[in-house]
C-alpha positions as CSV (number, residue, x, y, z in Angstrom):
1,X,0.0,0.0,0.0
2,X,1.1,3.8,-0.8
3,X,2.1,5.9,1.8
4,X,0.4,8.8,-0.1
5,X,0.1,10.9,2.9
6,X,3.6,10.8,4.1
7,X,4.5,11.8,0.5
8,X,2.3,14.5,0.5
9,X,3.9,15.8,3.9
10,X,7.8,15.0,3.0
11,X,7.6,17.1,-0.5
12,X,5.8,20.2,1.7
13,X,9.3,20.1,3.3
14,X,10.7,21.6,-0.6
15,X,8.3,24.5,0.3
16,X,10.0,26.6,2.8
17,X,12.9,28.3,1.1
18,X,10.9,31.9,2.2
19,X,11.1,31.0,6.0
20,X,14.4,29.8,6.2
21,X,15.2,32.3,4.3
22,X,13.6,34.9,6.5
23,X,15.2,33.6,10.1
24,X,18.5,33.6,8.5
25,X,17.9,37.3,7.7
26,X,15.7,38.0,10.7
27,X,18.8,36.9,12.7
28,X,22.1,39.4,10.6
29,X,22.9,42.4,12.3
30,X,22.5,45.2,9.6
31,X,24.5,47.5,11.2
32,X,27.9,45.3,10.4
33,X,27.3,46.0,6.9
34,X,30.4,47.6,5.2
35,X,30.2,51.4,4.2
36,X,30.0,49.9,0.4
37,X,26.5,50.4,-1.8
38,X,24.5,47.2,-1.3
39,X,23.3,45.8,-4.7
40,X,20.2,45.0,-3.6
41,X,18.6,47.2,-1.0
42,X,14.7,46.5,-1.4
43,X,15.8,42.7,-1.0
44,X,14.0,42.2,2.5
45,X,10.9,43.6,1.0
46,X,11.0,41.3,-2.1
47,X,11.5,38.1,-1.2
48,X,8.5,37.5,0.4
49,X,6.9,38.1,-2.8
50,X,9.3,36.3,-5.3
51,X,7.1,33.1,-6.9
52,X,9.1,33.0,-9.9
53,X,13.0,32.2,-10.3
54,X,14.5,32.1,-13.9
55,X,18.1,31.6,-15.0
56,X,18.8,31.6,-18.3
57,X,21.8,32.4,-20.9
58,X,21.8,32.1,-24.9
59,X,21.8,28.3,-24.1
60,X,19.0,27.8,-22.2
61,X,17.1,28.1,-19.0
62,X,16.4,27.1,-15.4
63,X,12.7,28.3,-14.1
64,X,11.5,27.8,-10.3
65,X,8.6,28.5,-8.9
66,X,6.1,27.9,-5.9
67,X,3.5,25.9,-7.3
68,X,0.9,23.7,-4.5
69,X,3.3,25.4,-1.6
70,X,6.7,24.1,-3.2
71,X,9.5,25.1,-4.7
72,X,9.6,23.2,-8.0
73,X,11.6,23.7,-11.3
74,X,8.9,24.3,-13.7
75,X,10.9,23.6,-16.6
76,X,11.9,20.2,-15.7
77,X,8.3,18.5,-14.9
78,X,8.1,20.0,-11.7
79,X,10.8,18.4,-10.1
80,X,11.1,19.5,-6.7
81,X,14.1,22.3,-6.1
82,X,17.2,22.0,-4.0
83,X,15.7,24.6,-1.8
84,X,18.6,24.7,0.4
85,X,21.2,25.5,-2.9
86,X,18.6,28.6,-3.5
87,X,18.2,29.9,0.2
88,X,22.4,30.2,-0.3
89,X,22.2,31.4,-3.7
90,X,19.9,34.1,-2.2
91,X,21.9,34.4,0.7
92,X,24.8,35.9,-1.3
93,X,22.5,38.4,-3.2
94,X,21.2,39.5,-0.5
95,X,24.9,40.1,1.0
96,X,26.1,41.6,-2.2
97,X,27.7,45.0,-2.0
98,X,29.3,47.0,-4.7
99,X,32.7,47.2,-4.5
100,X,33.5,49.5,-7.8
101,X,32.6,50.3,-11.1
102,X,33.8,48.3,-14.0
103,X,33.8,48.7,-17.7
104,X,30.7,50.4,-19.5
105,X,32.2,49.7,-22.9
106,X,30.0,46.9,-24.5
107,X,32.8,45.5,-26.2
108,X,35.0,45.4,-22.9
109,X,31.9,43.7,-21.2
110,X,33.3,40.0,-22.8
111,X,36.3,39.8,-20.6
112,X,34.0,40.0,-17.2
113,X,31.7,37.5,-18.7
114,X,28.9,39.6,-19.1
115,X,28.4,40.0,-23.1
116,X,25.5,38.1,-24.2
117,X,27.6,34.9,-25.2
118,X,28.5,34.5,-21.7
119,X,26.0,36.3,-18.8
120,X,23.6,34.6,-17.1
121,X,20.8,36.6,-16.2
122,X,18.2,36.1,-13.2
123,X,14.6,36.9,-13.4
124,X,12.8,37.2,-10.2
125,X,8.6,37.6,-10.6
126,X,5.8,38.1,-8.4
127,X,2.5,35.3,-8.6
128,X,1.5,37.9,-10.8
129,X,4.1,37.4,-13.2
130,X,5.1,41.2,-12.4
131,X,9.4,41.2,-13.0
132,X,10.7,42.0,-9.2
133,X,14.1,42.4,-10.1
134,X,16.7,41.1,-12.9
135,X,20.6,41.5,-13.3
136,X,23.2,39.9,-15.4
137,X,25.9,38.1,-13.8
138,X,28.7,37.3,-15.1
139,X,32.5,35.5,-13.7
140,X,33.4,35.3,-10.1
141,X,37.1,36.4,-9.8
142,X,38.6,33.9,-7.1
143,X,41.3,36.5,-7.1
144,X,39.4,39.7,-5.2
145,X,37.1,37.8,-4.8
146,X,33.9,38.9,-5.9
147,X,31.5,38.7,-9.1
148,X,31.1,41.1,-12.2
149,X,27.2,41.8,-12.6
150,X,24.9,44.8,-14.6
151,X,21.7,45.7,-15.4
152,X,20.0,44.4,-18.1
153,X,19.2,47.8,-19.6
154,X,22.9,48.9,-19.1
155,X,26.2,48.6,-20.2
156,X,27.4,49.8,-16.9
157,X,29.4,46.5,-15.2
158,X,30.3,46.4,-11.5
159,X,31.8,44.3,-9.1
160,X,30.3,43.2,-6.5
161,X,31.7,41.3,-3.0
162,X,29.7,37.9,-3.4
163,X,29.8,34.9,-5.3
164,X,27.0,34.6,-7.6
165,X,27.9,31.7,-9.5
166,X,24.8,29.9,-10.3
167,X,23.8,27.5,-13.3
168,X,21.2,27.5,-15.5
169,X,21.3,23.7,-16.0
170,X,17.9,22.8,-13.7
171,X,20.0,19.4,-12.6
172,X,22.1,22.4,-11.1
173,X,19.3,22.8,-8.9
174,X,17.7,19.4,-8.1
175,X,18.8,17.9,-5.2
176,X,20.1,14.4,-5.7
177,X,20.2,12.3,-2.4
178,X,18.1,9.0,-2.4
179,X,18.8,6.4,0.0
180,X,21.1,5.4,2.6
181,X,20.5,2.0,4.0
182,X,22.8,0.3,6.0
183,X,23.7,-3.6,5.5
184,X,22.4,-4.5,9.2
185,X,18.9,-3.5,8.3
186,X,18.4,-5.7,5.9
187,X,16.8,-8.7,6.5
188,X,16.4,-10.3,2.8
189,X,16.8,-9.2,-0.9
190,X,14.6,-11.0,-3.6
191,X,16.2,-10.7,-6.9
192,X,14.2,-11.3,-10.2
193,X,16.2,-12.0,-12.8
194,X,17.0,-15.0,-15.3
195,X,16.5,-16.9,-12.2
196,X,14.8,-15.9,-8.5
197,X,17.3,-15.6,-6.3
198,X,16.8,-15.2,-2.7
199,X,19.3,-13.9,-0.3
200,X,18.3,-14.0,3.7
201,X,20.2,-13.5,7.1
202,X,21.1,-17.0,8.6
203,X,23.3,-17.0,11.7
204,X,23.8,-13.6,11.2
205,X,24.8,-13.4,7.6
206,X,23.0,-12.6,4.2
207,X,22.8,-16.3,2.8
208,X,21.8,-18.0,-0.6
209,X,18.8,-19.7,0.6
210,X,17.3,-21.1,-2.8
211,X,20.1,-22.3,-4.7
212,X,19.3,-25.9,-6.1
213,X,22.1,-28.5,-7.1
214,X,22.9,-27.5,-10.7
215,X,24.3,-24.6,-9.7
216,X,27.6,-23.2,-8.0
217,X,27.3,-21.4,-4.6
218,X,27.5,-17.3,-5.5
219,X,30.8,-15.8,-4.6
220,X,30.2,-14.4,-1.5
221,X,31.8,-11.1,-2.1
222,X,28.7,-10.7,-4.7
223,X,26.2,-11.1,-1.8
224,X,28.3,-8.4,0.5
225,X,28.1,-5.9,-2.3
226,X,24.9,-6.2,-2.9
227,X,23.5,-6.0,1.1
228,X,25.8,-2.9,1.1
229,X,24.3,-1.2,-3.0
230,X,21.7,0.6,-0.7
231,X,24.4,2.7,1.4
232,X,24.8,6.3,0.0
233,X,22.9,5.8,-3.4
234,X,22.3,9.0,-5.0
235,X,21.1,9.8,-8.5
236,X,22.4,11.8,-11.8
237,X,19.2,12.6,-13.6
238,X,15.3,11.7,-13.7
239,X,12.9,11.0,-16.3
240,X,9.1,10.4,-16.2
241,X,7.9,7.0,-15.2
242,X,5.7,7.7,-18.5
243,X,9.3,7.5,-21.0
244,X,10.4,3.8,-19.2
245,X,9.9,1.0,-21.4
246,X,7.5,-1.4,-20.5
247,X,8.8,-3.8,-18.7
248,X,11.5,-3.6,-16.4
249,X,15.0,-5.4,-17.0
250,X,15.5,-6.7,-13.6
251,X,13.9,-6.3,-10.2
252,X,14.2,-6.5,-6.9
253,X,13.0,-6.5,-3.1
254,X,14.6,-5.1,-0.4
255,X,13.3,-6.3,3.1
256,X,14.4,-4.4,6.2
257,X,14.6,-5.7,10.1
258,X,11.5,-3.2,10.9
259,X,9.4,-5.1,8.2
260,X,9.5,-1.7,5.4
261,X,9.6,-3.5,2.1
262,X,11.3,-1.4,-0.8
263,X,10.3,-2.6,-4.5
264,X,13.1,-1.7,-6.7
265,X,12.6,-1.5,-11.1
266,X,15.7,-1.6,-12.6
267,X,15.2,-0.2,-16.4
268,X,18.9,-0.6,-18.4
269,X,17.9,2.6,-21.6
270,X,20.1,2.4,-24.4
271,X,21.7,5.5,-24.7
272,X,20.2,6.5,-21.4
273,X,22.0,4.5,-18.8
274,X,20.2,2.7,-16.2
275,X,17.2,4.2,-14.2
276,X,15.5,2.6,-11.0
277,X,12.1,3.0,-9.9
278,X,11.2,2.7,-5.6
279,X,8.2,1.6,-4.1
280,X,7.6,1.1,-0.8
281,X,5.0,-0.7,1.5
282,X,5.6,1.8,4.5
283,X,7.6,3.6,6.5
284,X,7.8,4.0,10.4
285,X,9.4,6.6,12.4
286,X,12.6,4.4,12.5
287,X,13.3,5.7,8.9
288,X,15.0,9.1,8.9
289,X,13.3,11.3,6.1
290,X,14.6,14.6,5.1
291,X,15.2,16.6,1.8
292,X,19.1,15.8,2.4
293,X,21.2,12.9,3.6
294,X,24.3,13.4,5.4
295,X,25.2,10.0,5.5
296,X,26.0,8.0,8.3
297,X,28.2,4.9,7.1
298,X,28.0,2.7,10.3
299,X,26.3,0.1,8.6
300,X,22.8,0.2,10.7
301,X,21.9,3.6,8.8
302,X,18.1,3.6,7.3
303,X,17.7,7.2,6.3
304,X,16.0,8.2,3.1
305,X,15.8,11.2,0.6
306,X,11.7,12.6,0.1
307,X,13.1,12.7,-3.3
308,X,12.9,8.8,-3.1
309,X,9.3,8.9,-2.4
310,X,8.2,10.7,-5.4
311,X,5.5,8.7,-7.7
312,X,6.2,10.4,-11.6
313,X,9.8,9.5,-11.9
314,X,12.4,7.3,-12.3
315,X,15.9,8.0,-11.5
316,X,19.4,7.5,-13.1
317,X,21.9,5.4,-11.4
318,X,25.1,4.2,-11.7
319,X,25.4,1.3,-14.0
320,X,27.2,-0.5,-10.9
321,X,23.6,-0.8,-9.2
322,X,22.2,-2.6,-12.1
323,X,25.2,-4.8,-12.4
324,X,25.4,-5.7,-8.7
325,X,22.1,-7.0,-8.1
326,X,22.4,-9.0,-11.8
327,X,23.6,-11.8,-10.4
328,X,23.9,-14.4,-12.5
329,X,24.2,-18.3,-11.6
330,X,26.7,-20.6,-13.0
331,X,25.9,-24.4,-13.5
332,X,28.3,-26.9,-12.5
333,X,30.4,-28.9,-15.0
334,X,31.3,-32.5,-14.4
């Protein structure tokens, strides 16, 4: 059965970039602000009304926005943002002071990254698509340090005394932590392959528990690797559960000591690498949820991504996840 309603709670976590935001602010001492112009002075007043995030270059484009009380990048099927990336992008905007004027010369503006082959620009709009603020960013010198920005209207550069590097890649944004499982909390691992091959604790260790005559006994550093191929697993990429192929290439079920089951599709995409699909039968509070992992690696770990719970998608892996839990039987010779 679905958890629906724990999914529904985890992904409201993706949808408080504003208040974090606002007791990281509520909490700075304005008065320790250098003499220095700030860039952005109206910022306090604007971010509670920013519903709209956009960075984009000649090559593309990364949009954000709240949409159902989240923070979700519209342009890449509403994936849900790396909030804590954008509170620290913000973060530095907010910080930004001007330092001194640069070049005003459009053709200069290409060696501070800020002609039109190279800027990125940010577009920050109201719910009522009314533009908030834009500028044009372009390099961070590690050597002041600081970054080179304008306005989009003007040919006027400046540097200012924060680092604005961003992306407008949206994987820049998404955040990318799935599971980390430990190989103590699992109690058995059903793999569906060629053959059905079941792996269970026995005395204490993850046994073969079906293998019939014909066959050799698995190496036993294949069954370690894959009671530990839950540990840290993170992703590089998503696609819609809708673009999988029909039927899955290999599957598996991972159950743990507190009886959560986890139902893994394994999809190997020509040209598209491997992507897994999760399922799970519940969750109790012994499972550590949260946006991010920082991974504990003492082996009796069960903490999981929110990302992990989402329904419409299906996640790249490495190819070393696919190959682990492909375990293959060899028959005996005479």
């Amino acid at each position: 059965m679905y958890i629906k309603n724990l999914k529904i709670l985890v992904l409201l976590s993706f949808g408080f970039l504003i208040i974090a935001l606002g007791m990281y602010f509520d909490g700075k001492n304005i008065s320790n602000k250098s003499s220095s112009e700030v860039l952005f002075p109206s910022f306090d007043d604007v971010l509670p009304e920013i519903a709209y995030i956009e960075f984009s270059n000649q090559n593309g484009k990364s949009v954000i926005e709240i949409i159902d009380n989240q923070w979700l990048i519209s342009s890449s099927n509403n994936f849900p943002a790396n909030t804590e990336l954008l509170s620290r992008f913000f973060i530095q905007l907010r910080e930004a002071n001007i330092l001194d004027a640069k070049t005003n010369r459009e053709d200069l503006l290409y060696k501070l990254g800020l002609d039109d082959e190279n800027k990125m620009q940010l577009i920050l709009k109201s719910e009522d698509d009314v533009v908030l603020y834009s500028l044009d960013i372009g390099i961070y010198n590690y050597n002041i340090p600081g970054s080179y920005i304008k306005a989009p209207e003007s040919n006027q550069s400046y540097l200012v005394s924060t680092n604005l590097t961003a992306d407008v890649s949206d994987f820049y944004w998404v955040p990318t932590d799935l599971i980390n499982i430990g190989k103590s909390q699992i109690q058995s691992i059903q793999i569906y392959n060629q053959n059905m091959i079941n792996l269970s604790v026995k005395e204490g260790e993850l046994k073969h528990t079906n293998l019939t005559s014909q066959f050799n006994e698995i190496d036993n550093d294949k069954i370690i690797d894959a009671q530990n191929i839950l540990t840290d697993l993170q992703h590089n990429g998503f696609i819609l559960k809708t673009e999988l192929p029909n039927s899955p290439d290999l599957k598996a079920r991972f159950t743990l000591n507190n009886g959560t089951i986890i139902f893994v599709n394994l999809y190997d995409i020509e040209g598209k690498g491997v992507h897994a699909t999760f399922d799970w039968n519940y969750v109790d509070d012994k499972v550590q949820i949260s946006k991010f992992i920082d991974p504990l690696l003492d082996g009796n770990q069960i903490q999981v991504s929110s990302v992990a719970f989402l329904n419409n998608f299906a996640f790249s892996v490495p190819q070393i996840f696919f190959d682990t839990l492909n375990i293959k039987l060899r028959e005996k010779t005479e």
